[in-house]
N, C-alpha and C positions, 0 to 999 in steps of 0.2 A: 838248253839242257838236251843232252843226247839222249837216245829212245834208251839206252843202257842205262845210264840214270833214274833216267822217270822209271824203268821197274823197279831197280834199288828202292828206291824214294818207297813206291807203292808197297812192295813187300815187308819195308819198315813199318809201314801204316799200319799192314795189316798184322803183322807181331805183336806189333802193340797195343793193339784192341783186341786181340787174347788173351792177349797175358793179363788187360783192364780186367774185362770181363769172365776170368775163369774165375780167382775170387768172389765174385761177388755173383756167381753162381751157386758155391758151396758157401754163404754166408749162415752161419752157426750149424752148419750142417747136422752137428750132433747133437742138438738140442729137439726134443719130441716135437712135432705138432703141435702149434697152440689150439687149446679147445675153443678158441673164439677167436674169429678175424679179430685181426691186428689192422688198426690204426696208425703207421709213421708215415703220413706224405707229410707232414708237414711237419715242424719244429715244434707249434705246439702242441701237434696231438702228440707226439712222442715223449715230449716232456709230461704231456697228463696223463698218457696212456701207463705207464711207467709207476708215476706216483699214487695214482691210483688201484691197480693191480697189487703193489708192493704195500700197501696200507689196509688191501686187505687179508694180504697175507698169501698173496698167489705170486710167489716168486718164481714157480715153472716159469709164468706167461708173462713175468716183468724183466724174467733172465732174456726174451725175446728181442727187449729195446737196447742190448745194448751189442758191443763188438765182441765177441769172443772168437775169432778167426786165428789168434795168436796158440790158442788153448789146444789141446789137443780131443780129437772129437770124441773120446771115449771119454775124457773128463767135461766134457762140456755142460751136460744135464745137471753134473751135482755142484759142478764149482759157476756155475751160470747160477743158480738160485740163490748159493752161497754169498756170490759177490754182488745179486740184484738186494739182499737183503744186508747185507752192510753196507752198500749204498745208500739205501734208504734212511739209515742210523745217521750217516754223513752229512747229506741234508739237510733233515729235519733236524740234527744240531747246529751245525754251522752252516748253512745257506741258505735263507729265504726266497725260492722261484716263483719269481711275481710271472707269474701265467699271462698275464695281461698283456707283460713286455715284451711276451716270444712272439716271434714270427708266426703270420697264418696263413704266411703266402708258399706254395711249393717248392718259390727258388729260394728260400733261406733269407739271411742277410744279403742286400745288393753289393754289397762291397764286398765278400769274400762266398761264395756259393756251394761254395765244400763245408766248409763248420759255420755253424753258429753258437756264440756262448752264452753260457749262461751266469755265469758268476766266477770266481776264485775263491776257495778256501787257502789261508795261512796255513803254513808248515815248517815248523823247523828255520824261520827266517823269510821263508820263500814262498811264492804263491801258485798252489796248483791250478789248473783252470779245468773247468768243468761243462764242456762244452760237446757240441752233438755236431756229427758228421754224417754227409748224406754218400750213401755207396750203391750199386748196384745190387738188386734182389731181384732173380727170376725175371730178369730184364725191365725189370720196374725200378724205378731210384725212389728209396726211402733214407728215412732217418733213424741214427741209433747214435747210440753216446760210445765216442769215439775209443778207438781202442787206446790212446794214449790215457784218458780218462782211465776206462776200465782195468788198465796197469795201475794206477797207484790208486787202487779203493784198498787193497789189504795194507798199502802205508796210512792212508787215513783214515780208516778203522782200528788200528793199535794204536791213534794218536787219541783219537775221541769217540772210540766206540764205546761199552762194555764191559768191565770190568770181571763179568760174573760169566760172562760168556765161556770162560777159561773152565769153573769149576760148576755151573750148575749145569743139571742131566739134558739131552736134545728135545725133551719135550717142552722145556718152557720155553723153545725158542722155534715151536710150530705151531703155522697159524696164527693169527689175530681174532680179538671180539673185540669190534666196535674200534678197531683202528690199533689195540694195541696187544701185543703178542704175552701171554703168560707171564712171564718171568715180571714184566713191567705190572701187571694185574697185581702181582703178589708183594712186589715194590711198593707199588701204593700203599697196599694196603699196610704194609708194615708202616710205610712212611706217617700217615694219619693218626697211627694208633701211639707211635713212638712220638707222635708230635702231640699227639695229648697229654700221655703221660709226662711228658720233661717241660713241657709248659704247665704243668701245674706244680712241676715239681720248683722251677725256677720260680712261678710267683710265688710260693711258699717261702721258698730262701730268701727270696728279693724281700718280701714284705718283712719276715722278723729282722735282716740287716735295716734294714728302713726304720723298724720300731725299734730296734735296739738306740740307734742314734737319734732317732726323737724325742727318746727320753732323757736324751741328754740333757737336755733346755728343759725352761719351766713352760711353757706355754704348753696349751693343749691342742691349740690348731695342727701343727705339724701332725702329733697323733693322731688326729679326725683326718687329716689328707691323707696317711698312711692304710687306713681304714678305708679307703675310699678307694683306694688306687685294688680292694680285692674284687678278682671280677674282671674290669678292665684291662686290667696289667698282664693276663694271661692270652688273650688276642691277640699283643704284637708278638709275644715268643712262640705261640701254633702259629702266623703269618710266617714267622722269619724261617723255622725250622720246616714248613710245607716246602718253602720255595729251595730251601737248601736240599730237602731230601729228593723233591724231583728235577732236581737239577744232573742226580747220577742215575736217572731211572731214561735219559734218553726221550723222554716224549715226542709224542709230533710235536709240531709246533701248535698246530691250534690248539691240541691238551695244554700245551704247556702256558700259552697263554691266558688260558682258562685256569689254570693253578696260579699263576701271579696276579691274574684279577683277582681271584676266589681273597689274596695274600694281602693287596692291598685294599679289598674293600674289609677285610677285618682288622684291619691297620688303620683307618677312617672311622670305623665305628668303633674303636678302643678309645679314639682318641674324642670321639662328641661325646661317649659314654661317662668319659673320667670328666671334660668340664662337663656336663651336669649334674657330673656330683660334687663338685669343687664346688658349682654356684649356690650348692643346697647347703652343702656345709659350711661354706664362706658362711651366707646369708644368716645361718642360724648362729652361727658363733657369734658375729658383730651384734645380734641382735641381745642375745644373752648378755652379752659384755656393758649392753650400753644399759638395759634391762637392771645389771649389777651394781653400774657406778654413777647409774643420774637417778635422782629422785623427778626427774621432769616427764610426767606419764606424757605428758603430751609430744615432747620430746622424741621419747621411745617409740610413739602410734607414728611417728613422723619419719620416724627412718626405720620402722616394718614396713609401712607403706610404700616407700622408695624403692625400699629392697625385693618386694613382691612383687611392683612393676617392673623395676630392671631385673628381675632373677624373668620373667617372662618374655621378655625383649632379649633378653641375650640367649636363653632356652630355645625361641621360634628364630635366632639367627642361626642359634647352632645345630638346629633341623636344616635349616636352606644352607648354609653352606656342605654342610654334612650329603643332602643329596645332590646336591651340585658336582661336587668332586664325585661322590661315586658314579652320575650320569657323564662326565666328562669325559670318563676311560673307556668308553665308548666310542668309536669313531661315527656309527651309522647315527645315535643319537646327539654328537658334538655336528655334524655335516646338518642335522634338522634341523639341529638351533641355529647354526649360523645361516641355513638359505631362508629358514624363516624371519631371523632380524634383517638379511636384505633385501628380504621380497616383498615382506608382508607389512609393511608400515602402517598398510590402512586399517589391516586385522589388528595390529598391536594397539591404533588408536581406538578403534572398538574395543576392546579389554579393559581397556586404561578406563574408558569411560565407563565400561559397566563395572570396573573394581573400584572408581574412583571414590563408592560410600565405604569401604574395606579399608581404604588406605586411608580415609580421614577418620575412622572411628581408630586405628593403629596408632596415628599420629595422637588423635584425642588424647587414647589412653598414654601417652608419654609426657602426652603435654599436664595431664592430670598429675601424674608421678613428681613434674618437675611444680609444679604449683602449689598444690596440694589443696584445693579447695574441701574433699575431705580426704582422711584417713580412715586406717583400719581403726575401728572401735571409736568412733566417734558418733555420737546418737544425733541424728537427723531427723528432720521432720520432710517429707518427701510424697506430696497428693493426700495430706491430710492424713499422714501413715507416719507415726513413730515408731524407729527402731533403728539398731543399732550397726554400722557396717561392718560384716564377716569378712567378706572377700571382695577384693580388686584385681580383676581381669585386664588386656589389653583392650576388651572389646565389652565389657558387661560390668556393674556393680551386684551383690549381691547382698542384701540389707535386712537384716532378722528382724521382722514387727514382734512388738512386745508380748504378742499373744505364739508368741514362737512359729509363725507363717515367715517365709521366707519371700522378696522380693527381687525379682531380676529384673535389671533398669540396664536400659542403653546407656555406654559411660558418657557420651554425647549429650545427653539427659544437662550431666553438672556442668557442663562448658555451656548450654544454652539456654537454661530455665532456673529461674529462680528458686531455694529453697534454704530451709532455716540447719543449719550448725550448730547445736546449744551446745558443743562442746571444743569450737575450732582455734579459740585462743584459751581457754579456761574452761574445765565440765563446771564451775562453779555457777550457779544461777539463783534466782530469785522467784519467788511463786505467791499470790495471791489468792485470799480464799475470803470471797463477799458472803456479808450477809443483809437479810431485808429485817429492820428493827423496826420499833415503834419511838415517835420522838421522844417518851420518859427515857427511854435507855440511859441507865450510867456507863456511859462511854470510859473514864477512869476504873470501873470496874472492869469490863472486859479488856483494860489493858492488862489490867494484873492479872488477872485470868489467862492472859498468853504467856506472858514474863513465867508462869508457874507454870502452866504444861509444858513450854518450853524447858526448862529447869529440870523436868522432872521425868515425865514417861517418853518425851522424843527428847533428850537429850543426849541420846544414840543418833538419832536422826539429823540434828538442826547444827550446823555447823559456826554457830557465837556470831557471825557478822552485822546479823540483823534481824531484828525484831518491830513491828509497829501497826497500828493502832490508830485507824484516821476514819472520819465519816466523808466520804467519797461523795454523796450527794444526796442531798434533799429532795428528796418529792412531796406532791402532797401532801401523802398521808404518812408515808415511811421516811427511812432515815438507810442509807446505803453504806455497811461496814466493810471498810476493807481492811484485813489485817497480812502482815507485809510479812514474810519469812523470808530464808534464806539456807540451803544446802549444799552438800561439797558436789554432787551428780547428781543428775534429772531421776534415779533410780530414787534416792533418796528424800528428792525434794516432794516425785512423786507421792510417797507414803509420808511424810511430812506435812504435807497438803491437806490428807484425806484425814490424820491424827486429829491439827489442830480444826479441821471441820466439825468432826465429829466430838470433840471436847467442846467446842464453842455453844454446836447447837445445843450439849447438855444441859450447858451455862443457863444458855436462855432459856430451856424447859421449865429452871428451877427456879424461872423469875417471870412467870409467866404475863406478868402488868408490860415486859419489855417486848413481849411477841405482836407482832405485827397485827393489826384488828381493826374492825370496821365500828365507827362509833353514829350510832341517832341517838340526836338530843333535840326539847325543844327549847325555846325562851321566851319571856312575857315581852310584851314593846315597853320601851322605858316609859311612866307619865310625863308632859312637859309642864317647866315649871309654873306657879300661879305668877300673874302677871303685877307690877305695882301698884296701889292706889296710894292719892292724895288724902289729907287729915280730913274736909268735907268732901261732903257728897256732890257731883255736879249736876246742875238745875238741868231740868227738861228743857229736852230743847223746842218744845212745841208753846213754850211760855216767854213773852217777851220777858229780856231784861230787865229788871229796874230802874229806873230814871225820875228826875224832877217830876213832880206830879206839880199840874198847872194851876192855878186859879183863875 
């Protein structure tokens, strides 16, 4: 190369790092002062610097991150805020800036060192790109959002900006509180209030179309579900019309996130709210029904007891699924549960064992349900405590004693200790009432004597099975009556008991030779009889015999 060359060459050089550099000398020239250093060396502080500033509603200093060199410098101030604030709209609707993912190193992306991008927005078929470019400032190289970007914010602002922007006054659309600019304040608040009133309006409509065609049919369930459904059924139509209404209000994103959770966790609880009422309703209709067309009480206590157990078991599922989904939509609380089920095994087998009495009383109580050792309303004898079972828990019996004191037993209790049922195939039962006689007693008397009270004053009470009359056992001096009865329930048999006791002892008053008593007596010794004698007398025995007298 000749010395005439290499000047050429050189004075090219040096043109061209003029001409680089004059721009980006007067970079947004006509834009004020920001009132607080600015932050773009890097990618991502200009991406946060930006979103930030513009969220809170300081578009002077958010009009600072981007390219406005194309603009002209006397309009720069106003049409910089302008387009730093429909940008932000842009955004926050259509493109999620995971922060995380930009650059935080000086040189940008390593494969391209002039832009970095950020995402594309759809348009029209086509896709805009939204990406940040590093240019010269005051002979420092920063980053701002490239002028090709900052040329189509007014096309993507007419696509998905605003609506209201066109006709409501410049004030609702200065400044931000707490992230969100006036006009969206007032949005809301319409949104909320119009979402109450037409969600009540709709469950109104909905419910009499609902009752009008239930009454189609004969049956009455349908109408108890319709009835059921008031209340709940107004949840999903305030969920559906929240998200519809801030859906034209523009949110940031994190609001807006916070309105579709707010959407779906009342969409969750519309939906546990209505089956808890299906399983109350269900439960009582079948019960009535069965109540209606069997004559078999026992029957009946057999499948209220069922129904009580499973209306509880499917009630505590549809709490835990109920909070489950609504903790799901969480990502910070789904990321807990998941590193806790892969980290903590040892922890979870600590749980396990200290819930392991919780899980077998839960199981108990189903296992009880499907068995039924007892029911509701069945009279038990239970630590020498008679009374009747009120209530079946998954985890407790609760059992009214006769003097109306209430008993709470572990259901665990009936799975593993014995106890008496007088009503578990049949309340029918049998009762015994002894008494102490004397052995005159006419026992054929005091049968007739029951045959007639029976007949007569408890014949409200005694239900014709059985009646009897038997001497149970001899003692010494008494005689041990047992007289045998019979009534439909231990209420009954009760006071049947205590009737023919009290008739009995009358009996005996009135015979007083049959009451029980201590008898002294004396008696003479019998004489023994005189012994036999012969026709003579026999000789002495100190006198010899008679014999030959000699000569």
């Amino acid at each position: 190369m000749t010395p005439r060359d290499r000047h050429a060459w050189t004075a090219l050089l040096l043109v061209g790092c003029l001409l680089w550099t004059l721009p980006a000398s007067a970079l947004n020239s006509g834009l004020p002062p920001p009132t607080s250093p600015l932050d773009r060396l890097t990618p991502h502080a200009t991406a946060q610097g930006f979103l930030s500033a513009a969220h809170r509603g300081d578009y002077e200093t958010a009009a600072h991150y981007l390219d406005l060199d194309f603009i002209p410098k006397a309009q720069q101030a106003e049409r910089g805020a302008q387009l730093a604030r429909r940008l932000k709209f842009v955004l926050d609707r259509k493109l999620a800036i995971d922060l995380a993912s930009v650059s935080k190193a000086p040189e940008g992306d390593p494969a391209d060192a002039r832009f970095d991008p950020l995402g594309v927005i759809p348009l029209d078929g086509a896709n805009v790109s939204i990406r940040l470019q590093r240019v010269t400032q005051d002979s420092s190289l920063v980053w701002v959002f490239s002028e090709s970007t900052v040329r189509m914010v007014d096309t993507l602002f007419e696509a998905y900006g605003p609506r209201v922007a066109e006709w409501l006054p410049p004030f609702f659309f200065s400044g931000t509180v707490f992230g969100l600019e006036p006009w969206q304040w007032l949005g809301l608040l319409v949104t909320l209030l119009a979402s109450v009133g037409l969600s009540l309006l709709l469950e109104r409509v909905s419910l009499a179309i609902a009752l009008r065609v239930a009454r189609w049919t004969d049956a009455t369930l349908d109408d108890q579900l319709v009835e059921a459904g008031r209340g709940p059924l107004r949840l999903p139509f305030f969920a559906a019309l929240l998200v519809v209404g801030t859906s034209f209000l523009l949110l940031p994103r994190p609001v807006q996130t916070v309105a579709n959770r707010v959407s779906y966790s009342l969409l969750i609880v519309s939906v546990a709210w209505f089956i808890l009422r299906f399983l109350r309703v269900f439960a009582a209709f079948v019960q009535s029904r069965v109540s209606s067309e069997t004559q078999d009480a026992a029957r009946a206590r057999s499948l209220r007891t069922q129904f009580a157990v499973l209306r509880a078991v499917f009630e505590a599922a549809t709490y835990v699924v109920a909070a489950a989904l609504l903790l799901m939509q969480f990502e910070v609380v789904r990321n807990v549960g998941v590193s806790l089920l892969a980290s903590a095994g040892i922890a979870g087998l600590v749980i396990g064992l200290a819930a392991q009495k919780s899980i077998s009383t839960l199981l108990a109580g189903i296992q009880l349900s499907i068995t039924q050792p007892i029911r509701i309303g069945d009279q038990v004898v239970v630590e020498t405590e008679f009374g009747t079972v009120e209530e079946i828990t998954l985890t407790y019996v609760v059992l009214r004693v006769w003097d109306q004191r209430r008993m709470v037993i572990p259901i665990t209790y009936f799975l593993d200790k014995p106890f008496q049922n007088w009503s578990k195939v049949s309340p029918e039962l049998l009762g015994a009432v002894t008494l102490q006689v004397d052995y005159s007693t006419d026992v054929d008397a005091l049968r007739a004597e029951l045959k007639r009270i029976l007949s007569g004053e408890a014949q409200r009470l005694w239900d014709g099975r059985l009646q009897s009359v038997v001497v149970l056992e001899a003692q010494d001096r008494t005689l041990t009556i047992r007289a045998l009865v019979s009534a439909a329930n231990p209420d009954k048999l009760f006071d049947l008991r205590a009737l023919v006791r009290e008739r009995l002892v009358s009996f005996l008053r009135a015979h007083p030779q049959w009451l029980p008593f201590t008898r002294t007596e004396s008696r003479q010794a019998p004489t023994p009889p005189p012994e036999p004698r012969d026709s003579q007398p026999d000789a002495p025995q100190d006198e010899p015999p008679p014999g030959p007298r000699m000569t």
